[in-house]
N, CA, C and O atoms as a Maestro MAE file, in Angstrom:
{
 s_m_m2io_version
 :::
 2.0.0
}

f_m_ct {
 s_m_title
 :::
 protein
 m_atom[340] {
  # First column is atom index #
  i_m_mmod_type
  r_m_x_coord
  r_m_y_coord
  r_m_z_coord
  i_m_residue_number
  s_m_chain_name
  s_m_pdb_residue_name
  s_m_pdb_atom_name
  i_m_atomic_number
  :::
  1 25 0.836 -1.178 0.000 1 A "UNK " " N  " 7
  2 3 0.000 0.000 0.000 1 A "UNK " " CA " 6
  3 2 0.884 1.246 0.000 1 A "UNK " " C  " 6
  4 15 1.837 1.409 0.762 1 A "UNK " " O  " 8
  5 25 0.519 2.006 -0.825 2 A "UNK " " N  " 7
  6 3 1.488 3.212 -0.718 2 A "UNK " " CA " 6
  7 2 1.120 4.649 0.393 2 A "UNK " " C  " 6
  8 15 0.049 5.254 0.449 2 A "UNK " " O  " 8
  9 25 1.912 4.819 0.902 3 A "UNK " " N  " 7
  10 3 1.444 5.479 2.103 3 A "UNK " " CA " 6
  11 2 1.797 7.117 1.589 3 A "UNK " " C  " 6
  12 15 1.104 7.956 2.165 3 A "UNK " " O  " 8
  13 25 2.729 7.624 0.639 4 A "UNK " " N  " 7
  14 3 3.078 8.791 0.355 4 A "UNK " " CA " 6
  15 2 1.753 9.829 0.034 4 A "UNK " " C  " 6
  16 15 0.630 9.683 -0.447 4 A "UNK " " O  " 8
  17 25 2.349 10.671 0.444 5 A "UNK " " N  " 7
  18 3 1.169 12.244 0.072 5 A "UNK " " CA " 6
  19 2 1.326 12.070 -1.685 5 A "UNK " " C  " 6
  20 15 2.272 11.705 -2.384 5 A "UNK " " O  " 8
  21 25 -0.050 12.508 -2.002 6 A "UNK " " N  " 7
  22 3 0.059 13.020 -3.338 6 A "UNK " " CA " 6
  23 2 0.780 13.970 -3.893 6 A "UNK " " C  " 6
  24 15 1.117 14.035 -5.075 6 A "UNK " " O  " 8
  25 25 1.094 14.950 -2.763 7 A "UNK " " N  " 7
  26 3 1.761 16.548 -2.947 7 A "UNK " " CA " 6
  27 2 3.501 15.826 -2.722 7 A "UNK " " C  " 6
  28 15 4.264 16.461 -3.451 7 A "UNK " " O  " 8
  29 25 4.037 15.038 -2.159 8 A "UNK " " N  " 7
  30 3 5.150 14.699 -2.166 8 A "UNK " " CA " 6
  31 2 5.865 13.899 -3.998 8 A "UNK " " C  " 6
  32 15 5.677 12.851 -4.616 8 A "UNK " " O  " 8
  33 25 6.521 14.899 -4.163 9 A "UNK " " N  " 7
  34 3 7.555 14.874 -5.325 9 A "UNK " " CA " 6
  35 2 8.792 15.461 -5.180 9 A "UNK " " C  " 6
  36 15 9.212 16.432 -4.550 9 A "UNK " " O  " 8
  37 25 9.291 14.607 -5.941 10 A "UNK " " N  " 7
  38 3 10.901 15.069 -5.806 10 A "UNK " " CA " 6
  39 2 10.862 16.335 -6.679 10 A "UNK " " C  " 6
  40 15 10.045 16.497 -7.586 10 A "UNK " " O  " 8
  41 25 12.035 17.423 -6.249 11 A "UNK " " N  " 7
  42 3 12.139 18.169 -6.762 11 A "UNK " " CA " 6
  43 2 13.472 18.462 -7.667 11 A "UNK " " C  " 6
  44 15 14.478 17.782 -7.467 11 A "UNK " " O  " 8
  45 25 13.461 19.461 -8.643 12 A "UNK " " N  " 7
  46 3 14.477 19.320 -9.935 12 A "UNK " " CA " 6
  47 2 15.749 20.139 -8.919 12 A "UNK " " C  " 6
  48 15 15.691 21.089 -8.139 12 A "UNK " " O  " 8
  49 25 17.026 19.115 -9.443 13 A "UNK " " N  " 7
  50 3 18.186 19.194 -9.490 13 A "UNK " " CA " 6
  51 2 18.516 18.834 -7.414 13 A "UNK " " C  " 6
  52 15 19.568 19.308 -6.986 13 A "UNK " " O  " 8
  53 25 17.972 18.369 -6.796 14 A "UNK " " N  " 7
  54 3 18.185 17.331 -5.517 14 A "UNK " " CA " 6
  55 2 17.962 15.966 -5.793 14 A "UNK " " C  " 6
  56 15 17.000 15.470 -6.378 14 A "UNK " " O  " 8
  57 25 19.200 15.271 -5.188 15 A "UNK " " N  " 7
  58 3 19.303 13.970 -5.251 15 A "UNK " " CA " 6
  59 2 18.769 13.266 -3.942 15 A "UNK " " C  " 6
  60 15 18.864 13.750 -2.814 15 A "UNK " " O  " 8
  61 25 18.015 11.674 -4.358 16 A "UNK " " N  " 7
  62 3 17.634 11.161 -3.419 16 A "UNK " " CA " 6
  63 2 17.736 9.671 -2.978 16 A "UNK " " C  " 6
  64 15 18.057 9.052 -3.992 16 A "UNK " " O  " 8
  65 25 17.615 8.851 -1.979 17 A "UNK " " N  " 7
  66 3 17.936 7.907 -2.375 17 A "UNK " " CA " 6
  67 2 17.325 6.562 -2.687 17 A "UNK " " C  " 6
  68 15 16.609 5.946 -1.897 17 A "UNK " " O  " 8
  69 25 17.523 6.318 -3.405 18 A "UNK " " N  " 7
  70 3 15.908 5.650 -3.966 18 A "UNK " " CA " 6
  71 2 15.471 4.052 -3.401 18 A "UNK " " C  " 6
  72 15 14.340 3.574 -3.312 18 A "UNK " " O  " 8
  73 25 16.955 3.353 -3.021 19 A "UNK " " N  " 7
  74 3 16.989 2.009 -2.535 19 A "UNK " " CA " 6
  75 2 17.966 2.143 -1.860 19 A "UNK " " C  " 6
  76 15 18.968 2.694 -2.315 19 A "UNK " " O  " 8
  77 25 17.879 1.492 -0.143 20 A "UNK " " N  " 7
  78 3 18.592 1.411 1.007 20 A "UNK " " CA " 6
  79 2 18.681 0.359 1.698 20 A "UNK " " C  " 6
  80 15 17.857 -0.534 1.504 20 A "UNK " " O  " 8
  81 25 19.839 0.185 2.804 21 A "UNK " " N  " 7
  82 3 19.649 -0.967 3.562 21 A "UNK " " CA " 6
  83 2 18.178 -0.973 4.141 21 A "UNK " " C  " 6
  84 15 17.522 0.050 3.948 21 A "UNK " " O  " 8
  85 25 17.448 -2.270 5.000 22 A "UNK " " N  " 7
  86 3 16.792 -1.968 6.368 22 A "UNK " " CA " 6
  87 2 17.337 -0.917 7.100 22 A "UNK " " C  " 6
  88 15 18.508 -0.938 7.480 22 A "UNK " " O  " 8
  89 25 16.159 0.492 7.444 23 A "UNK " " N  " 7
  90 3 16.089 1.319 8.170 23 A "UNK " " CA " 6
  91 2 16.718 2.603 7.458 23 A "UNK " " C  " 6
  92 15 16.379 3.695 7.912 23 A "UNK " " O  " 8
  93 25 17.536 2.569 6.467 24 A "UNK " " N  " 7
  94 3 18.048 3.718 5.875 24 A "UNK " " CA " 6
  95 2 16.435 4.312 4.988 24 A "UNK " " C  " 6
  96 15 15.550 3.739 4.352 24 A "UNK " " O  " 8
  97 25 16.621 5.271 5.261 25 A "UNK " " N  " 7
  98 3 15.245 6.457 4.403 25 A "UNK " " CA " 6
  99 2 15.652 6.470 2.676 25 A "UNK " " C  " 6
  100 15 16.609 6.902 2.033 25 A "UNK " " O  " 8
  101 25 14.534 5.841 2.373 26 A "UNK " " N  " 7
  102 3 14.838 5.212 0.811 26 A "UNK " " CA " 6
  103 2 13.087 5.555 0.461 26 A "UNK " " C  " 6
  104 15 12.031 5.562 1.093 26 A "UNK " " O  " 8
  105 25 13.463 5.768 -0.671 27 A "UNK " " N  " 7
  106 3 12.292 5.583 -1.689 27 A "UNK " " CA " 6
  107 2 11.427 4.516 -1.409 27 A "UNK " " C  " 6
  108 15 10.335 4.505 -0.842 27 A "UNK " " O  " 8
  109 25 12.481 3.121 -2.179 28 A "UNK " " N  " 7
  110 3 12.524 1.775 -1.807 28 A "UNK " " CA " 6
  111 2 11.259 0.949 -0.473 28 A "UNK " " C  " 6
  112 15 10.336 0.135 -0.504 28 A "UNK " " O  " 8
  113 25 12.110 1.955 0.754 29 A "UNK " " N  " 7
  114 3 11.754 1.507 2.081 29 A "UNK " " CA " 6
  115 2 10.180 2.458 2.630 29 A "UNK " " C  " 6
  116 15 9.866 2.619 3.809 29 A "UNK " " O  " 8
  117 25 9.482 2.914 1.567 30 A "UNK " " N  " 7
  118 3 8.265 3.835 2.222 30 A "UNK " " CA " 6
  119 2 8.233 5.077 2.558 30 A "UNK " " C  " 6
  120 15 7.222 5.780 2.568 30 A "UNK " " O  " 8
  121 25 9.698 5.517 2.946 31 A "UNK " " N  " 7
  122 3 10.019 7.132 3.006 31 A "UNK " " CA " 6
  123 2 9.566 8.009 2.132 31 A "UNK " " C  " 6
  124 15 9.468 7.592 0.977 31 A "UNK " " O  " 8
  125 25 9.205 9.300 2.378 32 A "UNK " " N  " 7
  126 3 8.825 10.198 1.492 32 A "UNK " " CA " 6
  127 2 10.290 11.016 0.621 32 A "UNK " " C  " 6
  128 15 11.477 11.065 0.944 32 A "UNK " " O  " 8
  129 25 9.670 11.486 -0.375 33 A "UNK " " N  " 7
  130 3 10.551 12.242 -1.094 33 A "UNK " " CA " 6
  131 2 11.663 12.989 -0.273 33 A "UNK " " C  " 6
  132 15 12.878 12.997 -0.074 33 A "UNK " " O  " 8
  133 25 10.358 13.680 0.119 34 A "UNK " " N  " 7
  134 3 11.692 14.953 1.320 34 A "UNK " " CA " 6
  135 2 12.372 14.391 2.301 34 A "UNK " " C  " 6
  136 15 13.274 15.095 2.753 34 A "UNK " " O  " 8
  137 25 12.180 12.955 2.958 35 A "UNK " " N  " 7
  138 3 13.044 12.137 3.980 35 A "UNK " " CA " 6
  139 2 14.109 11.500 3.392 35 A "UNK " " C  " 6
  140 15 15.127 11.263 4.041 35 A "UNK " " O  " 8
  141 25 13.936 11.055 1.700 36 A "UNK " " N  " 7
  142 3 14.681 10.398 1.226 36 A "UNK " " CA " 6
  143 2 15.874 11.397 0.614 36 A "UNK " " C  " 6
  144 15 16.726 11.052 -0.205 36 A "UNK " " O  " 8
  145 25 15.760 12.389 1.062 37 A "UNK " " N  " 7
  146 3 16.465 13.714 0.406 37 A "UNK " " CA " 6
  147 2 18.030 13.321 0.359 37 A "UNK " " C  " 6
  148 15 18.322 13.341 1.555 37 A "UNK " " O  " 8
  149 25 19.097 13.005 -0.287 38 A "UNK " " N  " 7
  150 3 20.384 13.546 0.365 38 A "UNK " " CA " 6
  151 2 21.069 14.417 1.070 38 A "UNK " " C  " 6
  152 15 20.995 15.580 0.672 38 A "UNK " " O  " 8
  153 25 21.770 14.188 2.076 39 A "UNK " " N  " 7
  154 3 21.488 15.572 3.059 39 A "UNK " " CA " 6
  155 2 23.851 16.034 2.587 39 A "UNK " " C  " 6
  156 15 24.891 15.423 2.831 39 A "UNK " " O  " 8
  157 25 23.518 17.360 1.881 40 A "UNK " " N  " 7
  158 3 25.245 17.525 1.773 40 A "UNK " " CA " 6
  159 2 25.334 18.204 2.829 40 A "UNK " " C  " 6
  160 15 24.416 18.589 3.553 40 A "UNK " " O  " 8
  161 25 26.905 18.428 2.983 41 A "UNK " " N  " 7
  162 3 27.609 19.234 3.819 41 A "UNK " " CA " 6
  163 2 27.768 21.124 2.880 41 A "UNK " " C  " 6
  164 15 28.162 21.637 1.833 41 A "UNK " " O  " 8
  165 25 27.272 21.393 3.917 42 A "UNK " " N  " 7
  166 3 27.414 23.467 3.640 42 A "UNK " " CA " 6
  167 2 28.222 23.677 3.411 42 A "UNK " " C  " 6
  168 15 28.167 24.483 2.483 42 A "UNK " " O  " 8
  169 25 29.830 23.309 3.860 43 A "UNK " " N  " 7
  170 3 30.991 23.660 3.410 43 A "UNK " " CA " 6
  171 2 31.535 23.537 2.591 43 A "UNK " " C  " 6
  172 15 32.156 24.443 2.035 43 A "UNK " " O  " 8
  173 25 31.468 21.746 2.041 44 A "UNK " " N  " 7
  174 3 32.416 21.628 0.748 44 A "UNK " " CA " 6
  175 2 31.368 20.570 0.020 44 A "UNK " " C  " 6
  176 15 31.941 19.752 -0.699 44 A "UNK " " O  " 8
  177 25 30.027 20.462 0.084 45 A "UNK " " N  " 7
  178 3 28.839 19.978 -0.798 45 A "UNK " " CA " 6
  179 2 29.153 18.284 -0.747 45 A "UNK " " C  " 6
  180 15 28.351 17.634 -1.417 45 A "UNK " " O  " 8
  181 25 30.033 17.622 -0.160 46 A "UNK " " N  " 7
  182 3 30.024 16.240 -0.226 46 A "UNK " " CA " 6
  183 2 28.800 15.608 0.802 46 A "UNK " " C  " 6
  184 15 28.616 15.782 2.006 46 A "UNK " " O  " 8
  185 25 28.060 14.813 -0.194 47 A "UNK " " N  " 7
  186 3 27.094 13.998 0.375 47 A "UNK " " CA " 6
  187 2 27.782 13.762 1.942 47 A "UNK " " C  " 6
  188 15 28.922 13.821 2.402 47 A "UNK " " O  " 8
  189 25 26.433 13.467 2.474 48 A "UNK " " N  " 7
  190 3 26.859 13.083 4.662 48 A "UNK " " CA " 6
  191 2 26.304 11.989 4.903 48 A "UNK " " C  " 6
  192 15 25.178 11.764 4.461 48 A "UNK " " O  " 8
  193 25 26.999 11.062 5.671 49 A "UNK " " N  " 7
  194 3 26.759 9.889 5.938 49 A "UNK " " CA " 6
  195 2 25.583 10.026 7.639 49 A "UNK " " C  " 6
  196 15 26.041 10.451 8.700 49 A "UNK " " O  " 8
  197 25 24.797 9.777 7.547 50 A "UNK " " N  " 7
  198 3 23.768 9.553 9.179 50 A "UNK " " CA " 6
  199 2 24.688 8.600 10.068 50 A "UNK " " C  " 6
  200 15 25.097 7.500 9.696 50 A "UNK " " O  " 8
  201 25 24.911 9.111 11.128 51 A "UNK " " N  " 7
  202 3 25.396 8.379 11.905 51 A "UNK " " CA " 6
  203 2 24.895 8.271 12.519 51 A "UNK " " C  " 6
  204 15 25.266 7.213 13.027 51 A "UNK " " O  " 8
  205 25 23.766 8.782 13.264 52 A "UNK " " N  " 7
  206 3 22.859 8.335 14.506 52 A "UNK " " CA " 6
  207 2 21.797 9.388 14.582 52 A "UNK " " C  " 6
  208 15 21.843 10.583 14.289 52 A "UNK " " O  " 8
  209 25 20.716 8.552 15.107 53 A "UNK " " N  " 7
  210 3 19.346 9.968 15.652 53 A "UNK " " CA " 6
  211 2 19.685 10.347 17.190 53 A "UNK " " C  " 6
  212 15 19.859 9.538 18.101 53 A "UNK " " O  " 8
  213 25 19.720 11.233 17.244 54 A "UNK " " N  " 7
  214 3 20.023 11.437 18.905 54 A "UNK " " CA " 6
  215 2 18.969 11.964 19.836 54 A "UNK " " C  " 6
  216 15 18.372 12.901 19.306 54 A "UNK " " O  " 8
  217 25 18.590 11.717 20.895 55 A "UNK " " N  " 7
  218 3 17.631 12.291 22.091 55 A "UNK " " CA " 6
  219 2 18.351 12.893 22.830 55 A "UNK " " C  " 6
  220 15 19.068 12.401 23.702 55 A "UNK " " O  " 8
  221 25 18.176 14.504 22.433 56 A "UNK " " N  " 7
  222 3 18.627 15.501 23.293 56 A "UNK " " CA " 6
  223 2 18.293 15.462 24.374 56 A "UNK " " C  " 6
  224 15 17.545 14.500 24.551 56 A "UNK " " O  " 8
  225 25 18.504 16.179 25.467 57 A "UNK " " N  " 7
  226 3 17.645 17.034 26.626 57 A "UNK " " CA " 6
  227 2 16.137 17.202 26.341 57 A "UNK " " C  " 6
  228 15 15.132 16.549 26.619 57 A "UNK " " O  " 8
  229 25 16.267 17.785 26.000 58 A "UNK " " N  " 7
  230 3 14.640 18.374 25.158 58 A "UNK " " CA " 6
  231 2 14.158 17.191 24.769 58 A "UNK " " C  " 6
  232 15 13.051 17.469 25.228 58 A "UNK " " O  " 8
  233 25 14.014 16.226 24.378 59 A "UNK " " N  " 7
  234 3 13.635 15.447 23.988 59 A "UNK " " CA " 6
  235 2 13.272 15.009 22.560 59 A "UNK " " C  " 6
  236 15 12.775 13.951 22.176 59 A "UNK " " O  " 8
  237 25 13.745 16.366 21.707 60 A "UNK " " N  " 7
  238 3 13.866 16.254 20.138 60 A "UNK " " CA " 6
  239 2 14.529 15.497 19.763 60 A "UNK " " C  " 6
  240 15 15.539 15.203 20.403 60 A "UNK " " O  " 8
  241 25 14.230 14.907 18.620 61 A "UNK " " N  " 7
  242 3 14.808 14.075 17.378 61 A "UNK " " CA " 6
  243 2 15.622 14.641 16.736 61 A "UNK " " C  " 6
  244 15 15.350 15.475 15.873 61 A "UNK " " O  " 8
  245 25 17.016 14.196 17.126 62 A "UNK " " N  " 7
  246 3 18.035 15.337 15.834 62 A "UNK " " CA " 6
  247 2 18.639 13.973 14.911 62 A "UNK " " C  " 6
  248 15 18.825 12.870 15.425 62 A "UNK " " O  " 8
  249 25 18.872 14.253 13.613 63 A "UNK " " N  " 7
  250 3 19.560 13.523 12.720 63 A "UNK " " CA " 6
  251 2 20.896 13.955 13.009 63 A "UNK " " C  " 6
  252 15 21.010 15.169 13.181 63 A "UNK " " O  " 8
  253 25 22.044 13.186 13.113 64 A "UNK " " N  " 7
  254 3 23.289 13.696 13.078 64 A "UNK " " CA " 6
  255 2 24.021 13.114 11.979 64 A "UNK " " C  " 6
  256 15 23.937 11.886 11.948 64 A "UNK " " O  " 8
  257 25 24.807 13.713 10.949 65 A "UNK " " N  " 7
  258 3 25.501 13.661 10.098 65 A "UNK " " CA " 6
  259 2 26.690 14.014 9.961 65 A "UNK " " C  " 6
  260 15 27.131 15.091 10.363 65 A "UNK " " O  " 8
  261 25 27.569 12.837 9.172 66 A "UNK " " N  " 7
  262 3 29.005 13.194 9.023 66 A "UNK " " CA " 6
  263 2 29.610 13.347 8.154 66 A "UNK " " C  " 6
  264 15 29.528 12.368 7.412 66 A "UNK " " O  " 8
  265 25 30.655 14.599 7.538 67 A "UNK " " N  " 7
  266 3 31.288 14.854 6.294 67 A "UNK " " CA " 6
  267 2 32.661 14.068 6.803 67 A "UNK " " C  " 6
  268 15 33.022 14.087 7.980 67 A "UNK " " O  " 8
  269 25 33.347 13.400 5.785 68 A "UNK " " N  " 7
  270 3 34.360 12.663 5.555 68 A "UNK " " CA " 6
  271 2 35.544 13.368 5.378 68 A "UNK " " C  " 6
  272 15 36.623 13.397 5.969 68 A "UNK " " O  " 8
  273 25 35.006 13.997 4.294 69 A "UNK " " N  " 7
  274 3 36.101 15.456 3.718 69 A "UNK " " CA " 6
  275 2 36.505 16.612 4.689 69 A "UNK " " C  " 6
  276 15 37.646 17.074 4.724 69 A "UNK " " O  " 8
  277 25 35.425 17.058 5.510 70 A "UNK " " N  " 7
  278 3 35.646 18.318 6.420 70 A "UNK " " CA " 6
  279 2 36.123 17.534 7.790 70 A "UNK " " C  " 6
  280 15 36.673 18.186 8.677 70 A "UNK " " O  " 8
  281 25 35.872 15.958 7.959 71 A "UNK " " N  " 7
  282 3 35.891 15.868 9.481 71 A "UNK " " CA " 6
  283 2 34.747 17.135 10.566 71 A "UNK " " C  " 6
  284 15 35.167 18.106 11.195 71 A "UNK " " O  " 8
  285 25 33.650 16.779 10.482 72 A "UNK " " N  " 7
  286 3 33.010 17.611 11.039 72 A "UNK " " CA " 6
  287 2 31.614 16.752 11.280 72 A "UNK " " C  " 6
  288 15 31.528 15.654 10.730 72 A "UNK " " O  " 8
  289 25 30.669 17.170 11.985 73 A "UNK " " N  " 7
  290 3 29.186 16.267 12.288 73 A "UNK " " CA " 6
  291 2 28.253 18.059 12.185 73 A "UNK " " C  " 6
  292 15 28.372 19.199 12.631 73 A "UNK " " O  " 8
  293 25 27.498 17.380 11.427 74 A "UNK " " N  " 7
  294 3 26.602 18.149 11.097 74 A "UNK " " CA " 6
  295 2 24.846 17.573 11.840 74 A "UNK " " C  " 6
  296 15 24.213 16.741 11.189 74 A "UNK " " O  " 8
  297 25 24.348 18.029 12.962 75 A "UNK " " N  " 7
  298 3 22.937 17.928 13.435 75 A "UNK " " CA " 6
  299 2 21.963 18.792 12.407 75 A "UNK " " C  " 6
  300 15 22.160 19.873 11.852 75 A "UNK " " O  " 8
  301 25 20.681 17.762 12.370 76 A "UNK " " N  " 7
  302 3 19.761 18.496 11.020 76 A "UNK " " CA " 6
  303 2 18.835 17.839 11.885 76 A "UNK " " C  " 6
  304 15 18.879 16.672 12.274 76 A "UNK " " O  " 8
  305 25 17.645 19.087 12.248 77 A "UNK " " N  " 7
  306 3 16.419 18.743 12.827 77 A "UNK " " CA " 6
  307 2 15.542 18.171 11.591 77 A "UNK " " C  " 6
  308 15 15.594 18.658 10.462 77 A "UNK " " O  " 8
  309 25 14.546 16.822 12.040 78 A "UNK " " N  " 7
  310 3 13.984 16.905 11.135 78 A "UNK " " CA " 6
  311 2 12.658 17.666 11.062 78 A "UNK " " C  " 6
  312 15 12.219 18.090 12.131 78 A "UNK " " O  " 8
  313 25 11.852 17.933 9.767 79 A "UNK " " N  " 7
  314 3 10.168 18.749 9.998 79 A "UNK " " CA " 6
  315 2 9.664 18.212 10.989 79 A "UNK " " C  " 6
  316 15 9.468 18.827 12.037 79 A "UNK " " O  " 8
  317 25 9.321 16.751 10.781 80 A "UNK " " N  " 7
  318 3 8.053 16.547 11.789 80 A "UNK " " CA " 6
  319 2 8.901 15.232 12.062 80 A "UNK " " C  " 6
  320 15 9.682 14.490 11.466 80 A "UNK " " O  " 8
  321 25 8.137 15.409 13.636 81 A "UNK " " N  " 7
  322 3 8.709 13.807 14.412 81 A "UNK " " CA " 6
  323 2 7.720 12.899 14.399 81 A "UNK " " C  " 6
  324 15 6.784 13.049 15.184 81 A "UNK " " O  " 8
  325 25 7.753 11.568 13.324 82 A "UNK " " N  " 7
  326 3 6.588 10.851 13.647 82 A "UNK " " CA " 6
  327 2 7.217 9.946 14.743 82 A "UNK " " C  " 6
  328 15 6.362 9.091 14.514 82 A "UNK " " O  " 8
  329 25 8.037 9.315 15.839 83 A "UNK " " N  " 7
  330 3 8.289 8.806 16.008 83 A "UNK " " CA " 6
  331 2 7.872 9.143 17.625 83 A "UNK " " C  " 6
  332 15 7.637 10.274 18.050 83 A "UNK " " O  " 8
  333 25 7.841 8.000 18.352 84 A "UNK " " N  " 7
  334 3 6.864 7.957 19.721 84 A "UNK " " CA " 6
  335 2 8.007 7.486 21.018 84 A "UNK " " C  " 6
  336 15 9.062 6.972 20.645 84 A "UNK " " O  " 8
  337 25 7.849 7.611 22.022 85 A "UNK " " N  " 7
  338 3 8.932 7.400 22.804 85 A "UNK " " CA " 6
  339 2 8.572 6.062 23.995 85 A "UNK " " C  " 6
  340 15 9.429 5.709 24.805 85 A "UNK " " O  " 8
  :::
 }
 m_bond[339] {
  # First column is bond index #
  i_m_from
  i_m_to
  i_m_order
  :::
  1 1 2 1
  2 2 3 1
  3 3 4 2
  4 3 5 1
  5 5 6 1
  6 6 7 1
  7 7 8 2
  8 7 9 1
  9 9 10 1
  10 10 11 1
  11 11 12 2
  12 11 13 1
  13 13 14 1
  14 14 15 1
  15 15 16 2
  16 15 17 1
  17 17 18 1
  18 18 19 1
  19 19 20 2
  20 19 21 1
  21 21 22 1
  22 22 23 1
  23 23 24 2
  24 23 25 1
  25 25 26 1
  26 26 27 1
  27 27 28 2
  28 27 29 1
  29 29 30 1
  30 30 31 1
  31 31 32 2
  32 31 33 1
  33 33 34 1
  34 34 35 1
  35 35 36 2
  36 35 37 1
  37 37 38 1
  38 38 39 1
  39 39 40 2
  40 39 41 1
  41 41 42 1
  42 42 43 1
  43 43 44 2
  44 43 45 1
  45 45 46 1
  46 46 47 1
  47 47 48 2
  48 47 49 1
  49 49 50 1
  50 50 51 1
  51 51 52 2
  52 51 53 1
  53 53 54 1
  54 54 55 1
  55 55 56 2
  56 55 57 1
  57 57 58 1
  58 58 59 1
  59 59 60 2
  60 59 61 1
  61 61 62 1
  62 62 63 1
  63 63 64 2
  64 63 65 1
  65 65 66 1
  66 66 67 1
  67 67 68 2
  68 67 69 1
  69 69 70 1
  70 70 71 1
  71 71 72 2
  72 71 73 1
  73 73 74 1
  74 74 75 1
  75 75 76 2
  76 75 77 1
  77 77 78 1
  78 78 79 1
  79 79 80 2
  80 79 81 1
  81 81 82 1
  82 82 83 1
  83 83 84 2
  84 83 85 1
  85 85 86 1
  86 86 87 1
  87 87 88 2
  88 87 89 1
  89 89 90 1
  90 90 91 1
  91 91 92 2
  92 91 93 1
  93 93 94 1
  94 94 95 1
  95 95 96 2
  96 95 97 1
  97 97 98 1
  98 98 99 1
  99 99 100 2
  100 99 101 1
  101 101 102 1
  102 102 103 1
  103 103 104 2
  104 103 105 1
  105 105 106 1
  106 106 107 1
  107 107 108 2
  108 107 109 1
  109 109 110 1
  110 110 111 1
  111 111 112 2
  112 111 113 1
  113 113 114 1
  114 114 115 1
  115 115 116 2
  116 115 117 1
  117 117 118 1
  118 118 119 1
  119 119 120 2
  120 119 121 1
  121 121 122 1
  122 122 123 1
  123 123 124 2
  124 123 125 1
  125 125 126 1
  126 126 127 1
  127 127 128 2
  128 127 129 1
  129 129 130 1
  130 130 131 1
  131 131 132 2
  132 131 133 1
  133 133 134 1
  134 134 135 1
  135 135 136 2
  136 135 137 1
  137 137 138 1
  138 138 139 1
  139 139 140 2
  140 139 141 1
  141 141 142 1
  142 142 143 1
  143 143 144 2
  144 143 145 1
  145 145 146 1
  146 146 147 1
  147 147 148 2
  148 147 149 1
  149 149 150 1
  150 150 151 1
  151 151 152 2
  152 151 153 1
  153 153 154 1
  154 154 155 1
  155 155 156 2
  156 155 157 1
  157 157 158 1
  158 158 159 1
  159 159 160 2
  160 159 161 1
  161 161 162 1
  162 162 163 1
  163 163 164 2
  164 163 165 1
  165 165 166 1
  166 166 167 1
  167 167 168 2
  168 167 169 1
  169 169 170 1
  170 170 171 1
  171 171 172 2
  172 171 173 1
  173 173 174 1
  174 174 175 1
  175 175 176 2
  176 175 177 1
  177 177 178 1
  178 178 179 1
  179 179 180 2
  180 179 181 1
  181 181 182 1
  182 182 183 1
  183 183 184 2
  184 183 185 1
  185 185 186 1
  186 186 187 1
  187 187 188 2
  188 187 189 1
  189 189 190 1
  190 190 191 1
  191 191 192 2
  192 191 193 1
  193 193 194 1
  194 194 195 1
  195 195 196 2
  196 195 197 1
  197 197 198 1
  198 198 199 1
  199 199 200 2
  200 199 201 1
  201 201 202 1
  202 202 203 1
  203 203 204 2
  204 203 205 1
  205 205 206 1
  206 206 207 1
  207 207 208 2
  208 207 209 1
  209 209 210 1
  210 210 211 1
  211 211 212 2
  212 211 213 1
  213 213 214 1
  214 214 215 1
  215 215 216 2
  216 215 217 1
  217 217 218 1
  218 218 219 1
  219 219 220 2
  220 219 221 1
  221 221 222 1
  222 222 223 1
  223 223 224 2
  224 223 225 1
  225 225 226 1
  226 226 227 1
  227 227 228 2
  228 227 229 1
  229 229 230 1
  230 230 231 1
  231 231 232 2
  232 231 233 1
  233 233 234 1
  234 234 235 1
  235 235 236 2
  236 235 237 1
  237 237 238 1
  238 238 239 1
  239 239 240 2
  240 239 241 1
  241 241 242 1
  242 242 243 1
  243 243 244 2
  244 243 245 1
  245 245 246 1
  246 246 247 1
  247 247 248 2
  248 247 249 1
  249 249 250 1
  250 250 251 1
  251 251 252 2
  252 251 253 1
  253 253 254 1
  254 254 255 1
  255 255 256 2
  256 255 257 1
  257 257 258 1
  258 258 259 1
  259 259 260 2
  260 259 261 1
  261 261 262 1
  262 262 263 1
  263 263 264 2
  264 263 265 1
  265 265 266 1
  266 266 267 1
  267 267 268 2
  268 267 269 1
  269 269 270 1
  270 270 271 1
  271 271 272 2
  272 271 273 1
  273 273 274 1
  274 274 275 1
  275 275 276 2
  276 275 277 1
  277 277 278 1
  278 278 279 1
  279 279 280 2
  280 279 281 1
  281 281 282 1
  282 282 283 1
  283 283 284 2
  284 283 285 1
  285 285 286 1
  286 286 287 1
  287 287 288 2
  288 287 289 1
  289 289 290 1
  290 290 291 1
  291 291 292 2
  292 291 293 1
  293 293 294 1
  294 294 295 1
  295 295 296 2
  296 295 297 1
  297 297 298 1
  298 298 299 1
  299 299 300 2
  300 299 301 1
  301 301 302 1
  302 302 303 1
  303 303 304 2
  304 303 305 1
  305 305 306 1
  306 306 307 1
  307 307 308 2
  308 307 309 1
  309 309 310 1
  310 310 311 1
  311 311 312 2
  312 311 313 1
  313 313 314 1
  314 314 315 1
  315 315 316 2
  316 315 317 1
  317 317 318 1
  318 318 319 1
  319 319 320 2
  320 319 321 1
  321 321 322 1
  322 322 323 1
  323 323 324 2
  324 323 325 1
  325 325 326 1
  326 326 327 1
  327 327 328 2
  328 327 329 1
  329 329 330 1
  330 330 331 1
  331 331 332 2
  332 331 333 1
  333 333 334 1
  334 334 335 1
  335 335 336 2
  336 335 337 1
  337 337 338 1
  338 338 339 1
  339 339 340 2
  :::
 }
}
């Protein structure tokens, strides 16, 4: 059953990823367009590897990401948290 919004489409010139392991945000795996997004690095544009979701203090959902090239971790809130505690 396809669970995606009608209004969810990829948009021109962002890459996404379309087939993933178990649990990686894929096309493939039910994720939406905008989850399946590639997420680059601001500094020098090389794709970022997810290394972990983290539970702050606060209790938000942060994605944390890592550039290879910069040596650096990049945190990216996501829009909405469907996820339950």
């Amino acid at each position: 059953m396809n669970t995606r919004k009608p209004t969810d489409r990829p948009e021109h010139g962002k890459q996404y990823v379309l087939c993933g392991k178990p649990g990686q945000k894929s096309i493939a795996n039910g994720n939406t367009w905008q989850e399946s997004e590639v997420k680059t690095c601001k500094q020098c544009g090389t794709p970022l590897d997810l290394v972990d979701d983290i539970d702050y203090e606060s209790g938000s959902w942060v994605e944390l990401y890592y550039c290879e090239n910069c040596d650096t971790y990049s945190p990216v809130k996501p829009l909405t948290d469907t996820r339950t505690t």
